[in-house]
Structures are given as structure tokens and as C-alpha cells.
C-alpha distance (Angstrom), angle and dihedral (degrees) to the residues before:
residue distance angle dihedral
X1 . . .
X2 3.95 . .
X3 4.29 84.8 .
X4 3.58 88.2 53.2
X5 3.99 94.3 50.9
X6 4.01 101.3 33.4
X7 3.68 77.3 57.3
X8 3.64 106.6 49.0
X9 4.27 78.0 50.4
X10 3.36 92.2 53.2
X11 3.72 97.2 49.8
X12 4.01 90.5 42.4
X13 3.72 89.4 54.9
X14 3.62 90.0 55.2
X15 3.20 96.9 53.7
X16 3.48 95.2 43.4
X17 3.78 93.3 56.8
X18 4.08 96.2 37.0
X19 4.02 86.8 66.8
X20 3.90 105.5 40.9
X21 3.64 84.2 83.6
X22 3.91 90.7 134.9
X23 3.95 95.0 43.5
X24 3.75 118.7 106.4
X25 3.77 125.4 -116.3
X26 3.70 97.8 -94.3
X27 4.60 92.7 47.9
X28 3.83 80.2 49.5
X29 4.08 96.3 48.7
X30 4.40 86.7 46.1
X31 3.89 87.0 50.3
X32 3.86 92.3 44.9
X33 3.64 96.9 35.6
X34 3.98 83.4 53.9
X35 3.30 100.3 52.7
X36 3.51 94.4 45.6
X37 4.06 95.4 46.1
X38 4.15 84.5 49.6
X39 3.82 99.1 49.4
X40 4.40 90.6 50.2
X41 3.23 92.5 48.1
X42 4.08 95.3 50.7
X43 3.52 83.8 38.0
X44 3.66 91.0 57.0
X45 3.50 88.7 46.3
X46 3.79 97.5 -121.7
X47 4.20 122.7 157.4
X48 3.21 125.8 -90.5
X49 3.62 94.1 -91.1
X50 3.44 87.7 53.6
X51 3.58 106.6 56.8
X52 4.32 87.1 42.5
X53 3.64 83.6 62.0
X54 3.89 94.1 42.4
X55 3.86 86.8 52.8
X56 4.05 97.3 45.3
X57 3.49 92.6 48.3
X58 4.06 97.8 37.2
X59 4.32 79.4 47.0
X60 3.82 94.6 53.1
X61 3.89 98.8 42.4
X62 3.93 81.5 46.8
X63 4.11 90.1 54.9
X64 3.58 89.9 50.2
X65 3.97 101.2 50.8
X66 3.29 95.8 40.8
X67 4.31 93.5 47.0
X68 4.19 78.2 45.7
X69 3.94 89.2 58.4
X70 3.73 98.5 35.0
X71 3.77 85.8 57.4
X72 3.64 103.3 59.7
């Protein structure tokens, strides 16, 4: 069951990141930062609450690189 799910995630995320073509570096860092936060946390096997917070916090330190980078 956890192949299955890590990878519809995987697949999502790729499609999620294929068409934000027009985004700018920091939407693309929250989206990336997201996924990434979401798929430790399930891999972790954390509750639900858990892997929200994972993806919030993995989103917002995402936004913030990737603004840092599309800045220079």
C-alpha cells in the first residue's frame, strides 16, 4: 500500500512542477518544498497532522530559498 501511495506522490509532484512553468522561483521552491515536506513525513509514517505540518513548514522554507535565489 505505501508503494502504491509514495507513487501516486511522486507522479503528482511531477506534474505539479512540469506545469508551473510561469511561476517564479520562490512559488516553485513552496510547491517543491511541499511536496518534499509531505512525502518525509508519510514516509516516516507520521499522522495526518504530522505530515500537514511537515508540508507547511517544508512549503515555507521552500518559498524562502527559492525567493533567496530568484533575487540574486
Amino acid at each position: 500500500m505505501m508503494t502504491k501511495t509514495m507513487a501516486l506522490v511522486m507522479v503528482l509532484a511531477a506534474g505539479l512542477l512540469g506545469g508551473c512553468e510561469n511561476m517564479t522561483p520562490g512559488q516553485k521552491g513552496a510547491v517543491t518544498g511541499a511536496a518534499l515536506g509531505t512525502g518525509i513525513g508519510m514516509v516516516a509514517g507520521g499522522s495526518f497532522g504530522t505530515v500537514v505540518g511537515a508540508g507547511l513548514i517544508g512549503g515555507a522554507a521552500g518559498y524562502i530559498t527559492g525567493s533567496a535565489i530568484g533575487n540574486r
